[in-house]
N, C-alpha and C positions, 0 to 999 in steps of 0.2 A: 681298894685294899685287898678284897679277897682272891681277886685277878692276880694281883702280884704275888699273892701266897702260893696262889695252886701253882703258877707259873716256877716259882724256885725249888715248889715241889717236885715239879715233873722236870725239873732241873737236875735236883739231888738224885732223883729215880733212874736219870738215867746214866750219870755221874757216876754211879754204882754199880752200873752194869757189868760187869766182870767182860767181856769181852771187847770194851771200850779200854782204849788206851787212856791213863790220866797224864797223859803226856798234855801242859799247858805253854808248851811254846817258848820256854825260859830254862832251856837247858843252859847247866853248868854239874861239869863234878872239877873244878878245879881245884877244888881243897881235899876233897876225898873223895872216895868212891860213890857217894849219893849225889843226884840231881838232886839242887836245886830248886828246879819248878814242880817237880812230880814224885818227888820221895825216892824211886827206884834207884836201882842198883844199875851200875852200867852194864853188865852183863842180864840183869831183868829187862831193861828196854832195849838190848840189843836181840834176847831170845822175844820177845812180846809177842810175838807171829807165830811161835811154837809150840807157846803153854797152852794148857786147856783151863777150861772155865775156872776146874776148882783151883789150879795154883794163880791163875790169876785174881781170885777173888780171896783167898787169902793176903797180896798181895795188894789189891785195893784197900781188906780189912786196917792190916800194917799201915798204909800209908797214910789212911783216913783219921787212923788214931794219933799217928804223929802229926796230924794237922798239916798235911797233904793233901791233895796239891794246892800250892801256892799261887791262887789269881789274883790278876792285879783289880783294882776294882773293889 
C-alpha cells in the first residue's frame, strides 16, 4: 500500500511540473474553445512551446482546479 502511495505521489509531483505538458491524449475542443482531455485553451496548447514556466504553471494551477486533466482510468 505505501508503494502505491509514494508512486501516485511522484505521479502528482510531476504532473505539476510546469514545464510538462497536461496534454492527456484526448483532445477535443469541439464544442468550445477548451480541450477536453487537458483544460487548455486551443491557443494555450498551440503556444505550449513558448510560454515560460510561470505562465505555464498558472495555467496547470487553472486546469488542476477545474479538475484537469481528464484520465481515463
Amino acid at each position: 500500500m505505501e508503494e502505491r502511495e509514494a508512486k501516485r505521489e511522484r505521479d502528482d509531483a510531476r504532473s505539476l511540473n510546469p514545464s510538462d505538458s497536461p496534454c492527456v491524449a484526448v483532445c477535443s475542443t469541439l464544442y468550445d474553445d477548451v480541450c477536453r482531455g487537458c483544460g487548455r485553451t486551443a491557443m494555450e496548447v498551440a503556444n505550449w512551446v513558448l510560454l515560460d514556466d510561470d505562465e505555464k504553471r498558472e495555467i496547470w494551477e487553472r486546469i488542476t482546479a477545474q479538475g484537469y486533466p481528464k484520465r481515463k482510468g
